[in-house]
C-alpha positions in Angstrom: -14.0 -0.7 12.2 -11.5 -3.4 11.7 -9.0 -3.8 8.7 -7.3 -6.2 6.6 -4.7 -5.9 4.1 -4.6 -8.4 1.5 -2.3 -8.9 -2.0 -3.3 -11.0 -4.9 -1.1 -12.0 -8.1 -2.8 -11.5 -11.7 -4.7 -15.1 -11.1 -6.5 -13.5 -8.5 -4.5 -16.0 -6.3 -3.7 -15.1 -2.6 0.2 -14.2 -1.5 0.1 -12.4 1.2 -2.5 -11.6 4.3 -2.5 -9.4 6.4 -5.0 -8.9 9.1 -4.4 -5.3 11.3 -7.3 -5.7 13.7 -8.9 -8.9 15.4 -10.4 -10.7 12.3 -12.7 -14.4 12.6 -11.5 -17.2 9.7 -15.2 -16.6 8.7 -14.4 -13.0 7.9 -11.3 -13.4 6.1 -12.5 -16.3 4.0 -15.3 -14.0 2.8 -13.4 -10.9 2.4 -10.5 -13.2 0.6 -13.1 -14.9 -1.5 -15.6 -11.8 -2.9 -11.8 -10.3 -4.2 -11.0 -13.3 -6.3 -14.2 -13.2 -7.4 -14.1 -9.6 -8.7 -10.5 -9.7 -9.0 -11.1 -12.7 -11.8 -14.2 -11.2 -13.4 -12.2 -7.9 -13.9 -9.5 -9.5 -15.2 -11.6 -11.7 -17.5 -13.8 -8.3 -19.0 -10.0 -6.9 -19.8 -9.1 -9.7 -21.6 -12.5 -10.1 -23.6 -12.9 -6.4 -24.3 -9.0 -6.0 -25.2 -8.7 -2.9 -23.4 -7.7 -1.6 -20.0 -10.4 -1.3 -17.3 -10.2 0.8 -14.0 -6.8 0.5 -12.1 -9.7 0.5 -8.7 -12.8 -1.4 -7.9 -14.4 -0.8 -4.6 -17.1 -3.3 -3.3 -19.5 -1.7 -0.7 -21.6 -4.3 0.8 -23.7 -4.2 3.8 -20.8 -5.7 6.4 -17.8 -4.8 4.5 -16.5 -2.3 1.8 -13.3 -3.5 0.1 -11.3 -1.6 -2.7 -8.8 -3.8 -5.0 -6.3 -1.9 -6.4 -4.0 -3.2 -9.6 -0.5 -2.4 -9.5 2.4 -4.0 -11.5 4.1 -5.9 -9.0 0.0 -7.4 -7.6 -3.2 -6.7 -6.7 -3.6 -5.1 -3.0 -6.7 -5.4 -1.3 -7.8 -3.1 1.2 -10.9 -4.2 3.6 -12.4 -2.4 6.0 -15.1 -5.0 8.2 -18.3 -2.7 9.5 -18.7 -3.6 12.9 -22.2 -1.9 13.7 -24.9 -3.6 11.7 -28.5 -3.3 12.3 -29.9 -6.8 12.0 -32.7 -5.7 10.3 -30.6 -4.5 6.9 -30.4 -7.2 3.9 -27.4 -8.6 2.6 -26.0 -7.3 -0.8 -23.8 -5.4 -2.3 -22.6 -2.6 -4.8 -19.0 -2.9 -7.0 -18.0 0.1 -8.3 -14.7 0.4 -10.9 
């Protein structure tokens, strides 16, 4: 299992990256991308139901699970890359707040 640590600002733009294991640009860019994306939809369904929503979301998808965590000072992104696939499984995914 390889890592990367990530933090996003409350645009759901990236700051900082930081890979802990031997990461491709392919990986990064998707990890790095599917947080914006649930990073902005999050922040989006807060704004529109005018309430809170979980301070966690963790996205477990068939090559990676990443959890996004919302603190004041950013958003830090934890992802873990699964490096024993069967090449047989489907792509897809589960986000859980």
């Amino acid at each position: 299992m390889r890592v990367v640590v990530a933090r996003l600002d409350y645009n759901g733009e990236l700051m900082d990256i930081y890979p802990l294991s031997n990461v491709s640009k392919k990986e990064l860019d998707e990890i790095i991308e599917a947080s914006k994306d649930v990073v902005r939809a999050h922040l989006f369904l807060s704004r529109e139901l005018k309430r809170p929503l979980p301070h966690s979301i963790i996205i477990d998808m068939i090559n990676y699970e990443i959890t996004i965590v919302f603190k004041p000072k950013g958003i830090l992104v934890l992802a873990s890359i699964k490096d024993n696939i069967l090449g047989t499984q489907q792509q897809g995914g589960v986000v859980t707040a």
